[in-house]
C-alpha distance (Angstrom), angle and dihedral (degrees) to the residues before:
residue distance angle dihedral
X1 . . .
X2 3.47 . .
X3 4.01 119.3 .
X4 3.81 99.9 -125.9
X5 4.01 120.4 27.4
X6 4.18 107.9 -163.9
X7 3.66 114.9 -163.4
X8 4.13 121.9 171.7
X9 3.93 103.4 -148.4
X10 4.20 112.0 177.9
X11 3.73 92.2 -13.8
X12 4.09 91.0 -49.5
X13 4.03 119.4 122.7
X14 3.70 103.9 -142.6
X15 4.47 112.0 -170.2
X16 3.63 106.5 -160.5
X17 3.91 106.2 -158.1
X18 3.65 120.5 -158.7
X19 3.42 126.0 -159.4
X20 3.51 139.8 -87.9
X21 3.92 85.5 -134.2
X22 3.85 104.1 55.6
X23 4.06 84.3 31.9
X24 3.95 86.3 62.5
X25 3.55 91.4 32.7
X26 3.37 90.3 66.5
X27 3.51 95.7 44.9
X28 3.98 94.7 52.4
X29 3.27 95.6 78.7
X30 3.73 107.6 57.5
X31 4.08 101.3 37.1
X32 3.63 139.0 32.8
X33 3.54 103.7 -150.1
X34 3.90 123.5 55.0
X35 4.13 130.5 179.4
X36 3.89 102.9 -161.0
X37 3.77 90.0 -158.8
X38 4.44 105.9 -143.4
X39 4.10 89.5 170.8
X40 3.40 83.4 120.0
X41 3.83 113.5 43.9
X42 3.38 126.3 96.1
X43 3.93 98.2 -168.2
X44 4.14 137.3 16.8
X45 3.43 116.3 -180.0
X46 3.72 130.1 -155.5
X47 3.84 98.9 -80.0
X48 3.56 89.4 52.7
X49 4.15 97.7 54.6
X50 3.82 74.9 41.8
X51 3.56 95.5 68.4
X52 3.87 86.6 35.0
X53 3.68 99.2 58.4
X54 4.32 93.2 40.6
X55 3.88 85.2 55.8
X56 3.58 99.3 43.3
X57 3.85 92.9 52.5
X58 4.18 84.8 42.4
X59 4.26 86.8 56.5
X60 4.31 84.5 43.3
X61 4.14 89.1 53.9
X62 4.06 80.3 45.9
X63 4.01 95.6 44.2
X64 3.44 93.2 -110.2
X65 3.59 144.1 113.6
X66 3.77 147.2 -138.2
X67 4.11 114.7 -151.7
X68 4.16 118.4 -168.4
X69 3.14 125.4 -139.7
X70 3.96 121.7 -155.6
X71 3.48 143.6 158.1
X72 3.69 116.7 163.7
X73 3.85 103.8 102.5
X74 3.72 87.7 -143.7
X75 3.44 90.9 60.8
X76 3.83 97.7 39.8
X77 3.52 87.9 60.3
X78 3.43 96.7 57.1
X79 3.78 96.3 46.8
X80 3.72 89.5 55.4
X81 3.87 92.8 49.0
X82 3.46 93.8 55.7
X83 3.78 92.8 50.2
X84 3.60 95.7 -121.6
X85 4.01 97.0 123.7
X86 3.96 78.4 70.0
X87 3.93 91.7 69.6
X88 3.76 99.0 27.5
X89 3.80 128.1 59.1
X90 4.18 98.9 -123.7
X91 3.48 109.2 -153.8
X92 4.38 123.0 -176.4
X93 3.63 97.1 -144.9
X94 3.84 143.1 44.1
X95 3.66 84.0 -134.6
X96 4.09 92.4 55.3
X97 3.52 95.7 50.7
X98 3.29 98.5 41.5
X99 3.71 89.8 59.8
X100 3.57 97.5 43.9
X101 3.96 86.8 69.9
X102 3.72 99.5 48.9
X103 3.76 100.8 54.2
C-alpha cells in the first residue's frame, strides 16, 4: 500500500493518505522489527501517535517492536510531552535506531 495515492480527476489533484495504522498493519505481519522513520516531520497530532501506540502494542502481542526515530527538536519535544517516549524507544538518528534492532 503506498502512503499517498495522487489521482488528477477533471483537472483536480486528489492525495489519498493512508494511514499509519493499516500502513503498519500491513507490515506486522511479515517482520518483527520496524523503524517508523519521523526525521522528516514537522508535526503529528494525536490521531497519528494514536495509530502509533495501537500498533506498537499489536507488534508487543506479536513479540515485536516498533523503534522511532526523530530528530527535529520541535518534534522531540512534543513526543516527550505527550508521554509517548515512555512506550516507544526514541532514537536521534537513523543510524541509532537502526542499530538498536540488530544487536
Amino acid at each position: 500500500m503506498e502512503a499517498i495515492n495522487k489521482t488528477i480527476h477533471n483537472g483536480i489533484v486528489i492525495e489519498k493518505v493512508n494511514l499509519i495504522r493499516e500502513i503498519l498493519s500491513e507490515d506486522m505481519f511479515d517482520y518483527q522489527k520496524i523503524i517508523v522513520d519521523l526525521a522528516a516531520c514537522e508535526y503529528v497530532d494525536s490521531t497519528f501517535l494514536g495509530a502509533l501506540v495501537y500498533s506498537y502494542r499489536k507488534m508487543k502481542e506479536r513479540n515485536g517492536t516498533i523503534v522511532l526515530v526523530i530528530n527535529d527538536n520541535f518534534l522531540s519535544k512534543s513526543i516527550v510531552f505527550s508521554g509517548i517516549s515512555s512506550v516507544f524507544k526514541v532514537y536521534y538518528t537513523f543510524k541509532d535506531a537502526l542499530a538498536s534492532l540488530t544487536e
